[in-house]
Each structure stands twice: as structure tokens, then as C-alpha cells.
Backbone as XML, in Angstrom:
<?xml version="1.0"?>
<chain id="A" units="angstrom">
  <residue number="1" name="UNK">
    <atom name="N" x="95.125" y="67.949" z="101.050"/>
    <atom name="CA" x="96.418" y="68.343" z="100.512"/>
    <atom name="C" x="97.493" y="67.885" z="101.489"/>
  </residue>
  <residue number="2" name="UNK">
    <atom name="N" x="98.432" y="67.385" z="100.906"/>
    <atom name="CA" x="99.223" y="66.633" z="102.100"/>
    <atom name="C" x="100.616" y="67.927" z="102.279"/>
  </residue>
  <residue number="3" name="UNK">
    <atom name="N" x="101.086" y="67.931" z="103.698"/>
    <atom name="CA" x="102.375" y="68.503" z="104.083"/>
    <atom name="C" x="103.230" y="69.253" z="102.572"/>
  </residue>
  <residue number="4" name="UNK">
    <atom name="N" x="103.876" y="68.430" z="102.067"/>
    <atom name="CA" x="104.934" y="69.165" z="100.862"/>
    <atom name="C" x="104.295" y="69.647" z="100.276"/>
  </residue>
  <residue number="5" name="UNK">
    <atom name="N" x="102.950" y="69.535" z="99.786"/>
    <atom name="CA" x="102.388" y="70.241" z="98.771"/>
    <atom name="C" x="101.970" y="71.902" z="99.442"/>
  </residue>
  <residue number="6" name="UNK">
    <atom name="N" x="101.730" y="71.967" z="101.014"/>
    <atom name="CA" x="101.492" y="72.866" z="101.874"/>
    <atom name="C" x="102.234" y="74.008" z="101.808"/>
  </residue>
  <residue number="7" name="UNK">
    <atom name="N" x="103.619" y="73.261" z="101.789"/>
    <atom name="CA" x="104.916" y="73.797" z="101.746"/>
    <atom name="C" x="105.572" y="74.290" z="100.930"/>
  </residue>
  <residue number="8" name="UNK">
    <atom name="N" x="105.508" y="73.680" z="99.625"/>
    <atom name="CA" x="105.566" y="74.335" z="98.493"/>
    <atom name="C" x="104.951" y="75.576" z="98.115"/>
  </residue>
  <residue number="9" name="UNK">
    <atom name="N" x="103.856" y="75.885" z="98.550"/>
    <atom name="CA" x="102.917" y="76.821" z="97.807"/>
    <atom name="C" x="102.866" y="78.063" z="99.660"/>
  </residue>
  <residue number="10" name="UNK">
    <atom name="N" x="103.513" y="77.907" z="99.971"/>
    <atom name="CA" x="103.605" y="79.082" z="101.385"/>
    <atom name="C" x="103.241" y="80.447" z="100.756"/>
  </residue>
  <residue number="11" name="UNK">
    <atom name="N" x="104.363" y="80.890" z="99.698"/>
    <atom name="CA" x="104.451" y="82.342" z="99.417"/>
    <atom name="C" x="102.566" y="82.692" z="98.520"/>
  </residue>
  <residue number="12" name="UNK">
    <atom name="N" x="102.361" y="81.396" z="98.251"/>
    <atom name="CA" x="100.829" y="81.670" z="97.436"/>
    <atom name="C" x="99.901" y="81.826" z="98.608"/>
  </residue>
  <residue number="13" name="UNK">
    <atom name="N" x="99.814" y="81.599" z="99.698"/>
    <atom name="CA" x="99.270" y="80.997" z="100.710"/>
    <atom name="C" x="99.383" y="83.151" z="101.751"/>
  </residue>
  <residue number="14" name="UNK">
    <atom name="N" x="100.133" y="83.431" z="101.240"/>
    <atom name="CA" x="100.826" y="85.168" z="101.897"/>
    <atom name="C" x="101.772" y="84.721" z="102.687"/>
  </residue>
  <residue number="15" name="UNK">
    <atom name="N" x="102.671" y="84.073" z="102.806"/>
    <atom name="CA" x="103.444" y="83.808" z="103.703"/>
    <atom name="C" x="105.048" y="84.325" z="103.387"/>
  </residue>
  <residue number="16" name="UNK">
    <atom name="N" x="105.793" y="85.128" z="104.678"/>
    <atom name="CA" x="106.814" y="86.213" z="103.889"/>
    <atom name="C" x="108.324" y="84.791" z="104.095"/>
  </residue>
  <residue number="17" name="UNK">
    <atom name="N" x="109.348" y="84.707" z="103.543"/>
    <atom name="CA" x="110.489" y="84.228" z="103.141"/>
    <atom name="C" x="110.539" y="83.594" z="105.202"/>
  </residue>
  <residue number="18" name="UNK">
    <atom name="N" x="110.568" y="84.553" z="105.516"/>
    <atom name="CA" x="111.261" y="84.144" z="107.149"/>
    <atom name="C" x="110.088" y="83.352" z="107.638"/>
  </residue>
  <residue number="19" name="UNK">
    <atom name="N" x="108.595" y="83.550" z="107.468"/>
    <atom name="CA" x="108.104" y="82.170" z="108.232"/>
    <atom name="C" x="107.907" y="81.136" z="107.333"/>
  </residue>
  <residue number="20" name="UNK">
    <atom name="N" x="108.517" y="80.920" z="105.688"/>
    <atom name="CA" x="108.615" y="79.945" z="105.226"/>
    <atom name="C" x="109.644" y="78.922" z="105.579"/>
  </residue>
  <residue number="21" name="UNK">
    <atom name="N" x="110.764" y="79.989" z="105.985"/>
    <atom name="CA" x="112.056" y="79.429" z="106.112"/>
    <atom name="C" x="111.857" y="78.052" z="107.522"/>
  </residue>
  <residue number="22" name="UNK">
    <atom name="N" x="111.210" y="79.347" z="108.624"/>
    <atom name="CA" x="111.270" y="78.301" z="109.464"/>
    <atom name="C" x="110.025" y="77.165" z="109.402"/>
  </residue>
  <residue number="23" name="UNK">
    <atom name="N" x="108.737" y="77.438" z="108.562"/>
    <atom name="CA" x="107.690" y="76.415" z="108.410"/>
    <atom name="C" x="108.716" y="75.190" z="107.627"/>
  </residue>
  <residue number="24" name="UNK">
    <atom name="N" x="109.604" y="75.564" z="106.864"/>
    <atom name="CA" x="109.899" y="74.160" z="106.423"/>
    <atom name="C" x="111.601" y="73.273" z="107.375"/>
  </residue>
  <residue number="25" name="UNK">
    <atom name="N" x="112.156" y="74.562" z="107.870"/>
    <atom name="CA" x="112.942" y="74.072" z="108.990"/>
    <atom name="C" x="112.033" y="73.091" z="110.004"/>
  </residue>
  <residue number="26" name="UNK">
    <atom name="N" x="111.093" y="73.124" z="110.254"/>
    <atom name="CA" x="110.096" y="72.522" z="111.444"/>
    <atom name="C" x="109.463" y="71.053" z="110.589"/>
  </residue>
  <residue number="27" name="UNK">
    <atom name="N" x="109.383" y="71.659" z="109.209"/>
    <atom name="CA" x="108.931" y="70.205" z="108.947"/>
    <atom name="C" x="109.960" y="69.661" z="108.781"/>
  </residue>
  <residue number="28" name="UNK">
    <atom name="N" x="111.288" y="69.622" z="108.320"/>
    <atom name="CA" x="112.682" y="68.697" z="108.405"/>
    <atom name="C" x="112.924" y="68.199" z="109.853"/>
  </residue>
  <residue number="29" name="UNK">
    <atom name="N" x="112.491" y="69.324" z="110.919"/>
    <atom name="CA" x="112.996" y="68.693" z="112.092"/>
    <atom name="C" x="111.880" y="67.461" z="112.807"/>
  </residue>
  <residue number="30" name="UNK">
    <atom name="N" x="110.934" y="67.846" z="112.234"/>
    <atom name="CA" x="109.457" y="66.358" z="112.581"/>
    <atom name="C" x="108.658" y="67.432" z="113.302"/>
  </residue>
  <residue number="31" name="UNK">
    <atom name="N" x="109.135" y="68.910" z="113.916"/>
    <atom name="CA" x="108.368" y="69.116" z="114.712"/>
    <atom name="C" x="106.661" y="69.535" z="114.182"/>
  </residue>
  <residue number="32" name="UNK">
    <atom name="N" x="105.825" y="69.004" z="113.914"/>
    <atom name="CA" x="104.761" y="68.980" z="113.224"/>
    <atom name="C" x="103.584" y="69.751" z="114.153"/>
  </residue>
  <residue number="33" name="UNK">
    <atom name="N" x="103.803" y="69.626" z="115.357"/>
    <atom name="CA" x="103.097" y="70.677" z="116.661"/>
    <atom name="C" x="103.197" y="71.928" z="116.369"/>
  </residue>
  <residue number="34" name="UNK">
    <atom name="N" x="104.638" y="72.366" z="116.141"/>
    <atom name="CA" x="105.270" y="74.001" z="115.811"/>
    <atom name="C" x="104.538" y="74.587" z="114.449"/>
  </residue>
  <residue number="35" name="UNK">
    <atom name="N" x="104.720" y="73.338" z="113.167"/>
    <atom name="CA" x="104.035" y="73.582" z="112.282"/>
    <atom name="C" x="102.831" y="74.219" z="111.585"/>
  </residue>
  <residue number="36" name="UNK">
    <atom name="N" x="101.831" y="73.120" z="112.400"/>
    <atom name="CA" x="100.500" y="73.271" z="112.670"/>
    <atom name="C" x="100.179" y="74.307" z="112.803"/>
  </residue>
  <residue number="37" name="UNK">
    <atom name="N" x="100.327" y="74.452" z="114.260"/>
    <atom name="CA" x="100.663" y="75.824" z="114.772"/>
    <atom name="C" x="100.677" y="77.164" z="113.832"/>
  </residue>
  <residue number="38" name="UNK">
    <atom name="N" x="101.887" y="77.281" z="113.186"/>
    <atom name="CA" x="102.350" y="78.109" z="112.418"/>
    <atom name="C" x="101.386" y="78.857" z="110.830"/>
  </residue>
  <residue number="39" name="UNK">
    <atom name="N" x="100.854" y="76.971" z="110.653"/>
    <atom name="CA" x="99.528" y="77.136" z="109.395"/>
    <atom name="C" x="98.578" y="77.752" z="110.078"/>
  </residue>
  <residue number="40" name="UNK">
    <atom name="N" x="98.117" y="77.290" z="111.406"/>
    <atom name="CA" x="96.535" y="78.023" z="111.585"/>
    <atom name="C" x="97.300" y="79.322" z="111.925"/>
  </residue>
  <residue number="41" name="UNK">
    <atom name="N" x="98.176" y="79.888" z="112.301"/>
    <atom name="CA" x="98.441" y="81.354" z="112.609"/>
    <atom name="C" x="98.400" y="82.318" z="111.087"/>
  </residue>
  <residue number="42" name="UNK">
    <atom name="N" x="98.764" y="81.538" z="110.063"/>
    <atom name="CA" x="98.402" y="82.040" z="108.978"/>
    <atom name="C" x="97.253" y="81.992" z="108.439"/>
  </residue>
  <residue number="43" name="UNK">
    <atom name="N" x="96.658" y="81.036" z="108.618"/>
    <atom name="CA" x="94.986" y="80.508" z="107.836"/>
    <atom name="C" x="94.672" y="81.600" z="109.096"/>
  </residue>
  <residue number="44" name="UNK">
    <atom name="N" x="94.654" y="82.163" z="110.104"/>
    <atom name="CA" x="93.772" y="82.597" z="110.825"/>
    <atom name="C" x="93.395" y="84.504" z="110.637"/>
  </residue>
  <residue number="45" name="UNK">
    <atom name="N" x="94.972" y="84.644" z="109.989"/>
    <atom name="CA" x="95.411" y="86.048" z="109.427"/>
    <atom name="C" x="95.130" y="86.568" z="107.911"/>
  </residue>
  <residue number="46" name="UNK">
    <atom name="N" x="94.877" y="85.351" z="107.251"/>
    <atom name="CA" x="94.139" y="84.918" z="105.818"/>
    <atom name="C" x="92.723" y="85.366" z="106.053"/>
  </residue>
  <residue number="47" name="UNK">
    <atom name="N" x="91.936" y="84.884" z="107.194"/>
    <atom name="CA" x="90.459" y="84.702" z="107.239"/>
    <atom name="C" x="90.698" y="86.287" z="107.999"/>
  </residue>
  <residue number="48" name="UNK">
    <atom name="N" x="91.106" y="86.816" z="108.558"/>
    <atom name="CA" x="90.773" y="88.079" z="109.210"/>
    <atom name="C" x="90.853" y="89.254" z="107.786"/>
  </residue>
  <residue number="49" name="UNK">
    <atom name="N" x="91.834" y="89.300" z="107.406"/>
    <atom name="CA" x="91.747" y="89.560" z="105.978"/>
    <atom name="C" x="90.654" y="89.902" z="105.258"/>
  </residue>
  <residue number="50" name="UNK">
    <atom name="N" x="89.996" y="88.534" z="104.658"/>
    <atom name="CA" x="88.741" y="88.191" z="104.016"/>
    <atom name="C" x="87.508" y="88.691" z="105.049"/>
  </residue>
  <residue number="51" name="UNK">
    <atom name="N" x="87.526" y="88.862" z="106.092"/>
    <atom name="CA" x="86.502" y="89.390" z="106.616"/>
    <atom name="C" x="86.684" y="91.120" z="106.456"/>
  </residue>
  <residue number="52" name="UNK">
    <atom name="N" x="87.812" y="91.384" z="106.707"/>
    <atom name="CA" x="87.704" y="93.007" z="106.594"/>
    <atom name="C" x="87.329" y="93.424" z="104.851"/>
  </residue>
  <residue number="53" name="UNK">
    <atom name="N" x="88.238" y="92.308" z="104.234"/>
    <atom name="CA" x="87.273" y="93.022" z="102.610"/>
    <atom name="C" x="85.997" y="92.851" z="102.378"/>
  </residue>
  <residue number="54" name="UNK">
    <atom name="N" x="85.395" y="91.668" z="103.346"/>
    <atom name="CA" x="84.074" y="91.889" z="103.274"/>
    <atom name="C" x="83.241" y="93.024" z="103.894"/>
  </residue>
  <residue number="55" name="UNK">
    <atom name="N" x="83.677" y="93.465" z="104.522"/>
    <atom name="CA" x="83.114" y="94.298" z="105.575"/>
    <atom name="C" x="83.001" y="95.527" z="104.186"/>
  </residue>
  <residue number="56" name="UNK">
    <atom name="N" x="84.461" y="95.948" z="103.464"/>
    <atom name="CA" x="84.407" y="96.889" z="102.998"/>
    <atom name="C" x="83.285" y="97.207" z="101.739"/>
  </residue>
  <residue number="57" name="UNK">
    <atom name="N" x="83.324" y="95.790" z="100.943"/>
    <atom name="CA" x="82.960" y="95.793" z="100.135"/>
    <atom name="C" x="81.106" y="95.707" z="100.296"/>
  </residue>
  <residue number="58" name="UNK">
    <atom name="N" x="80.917" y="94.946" z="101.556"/>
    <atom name="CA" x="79.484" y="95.396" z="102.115"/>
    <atom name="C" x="79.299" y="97.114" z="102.631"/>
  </residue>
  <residue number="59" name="UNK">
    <atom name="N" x="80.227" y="97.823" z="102.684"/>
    <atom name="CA" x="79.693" y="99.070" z="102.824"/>
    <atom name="C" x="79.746" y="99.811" z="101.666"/>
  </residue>
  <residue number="60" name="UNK">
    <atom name="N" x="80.230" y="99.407" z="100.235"/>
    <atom name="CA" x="79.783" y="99.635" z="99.165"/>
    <atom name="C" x="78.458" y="99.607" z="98.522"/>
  </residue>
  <residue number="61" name="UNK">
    <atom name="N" x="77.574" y="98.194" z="99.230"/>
    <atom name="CA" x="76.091" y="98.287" z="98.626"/>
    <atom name="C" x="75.673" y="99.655" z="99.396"/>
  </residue>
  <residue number="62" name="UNK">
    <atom name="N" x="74.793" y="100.456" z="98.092"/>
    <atom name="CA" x="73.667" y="101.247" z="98.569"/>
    <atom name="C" x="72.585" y="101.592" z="98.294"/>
  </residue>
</chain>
């Protein structure tokens, strides 16, 4: 999936108005380091997420 398409879809992605604002301020400015950055801090808060509903939903089997 390339950059704009990334960018476009933030708020689908859980991402709130203020770190969209500046994820796409950073991609206008080139800074693509800050960016990066910014995606795995979300992909990383996404996956912590998905592990705690797993957790929950594994203490449902009984």
C-alpha cells in the first residue's frame, strides 16, 4: 500500500484528528523518518490491542 493511500485511511487505521493532522503535516514536509515512526507507534498500539482481546476472549473458553 503506498504512502497516500496510508494516509487517507488514518481514522480507519484508530488514529485520533491530532496525530493525523501531524502524520500528514510530516508527509508534506518529506519528513518520512518522523512518519514511519509515527505508523509503527500506531501499528504497535493496534497489535497491543489485539493481543489483550485475545487474551480476553481466551479466558472465555471453558
Amino acid at each position: 500500500m503506498d504512502t497516500v493511500k496510508i494516509l487517507e485511511n488514518l481514522s480507519d487505521m484508530g488514529c485520533d484528528d491530532k496525530q493525523i493532522c501531524f502524520m500528514k503535516k510530516m508527509y508534506k514536509e518529506g519528513d518520512t523518518d518522523t512518519l514511519l515512526r509515527d505508523l509503527r507507534k500506531c501499528r504497535c498500539h493496534l497489535m497491543d490491542e489485539l493481543h489483550e482481546s485475545q487474551k480476553k476472549v481466551d479466558n472465555m473458553i471453558f
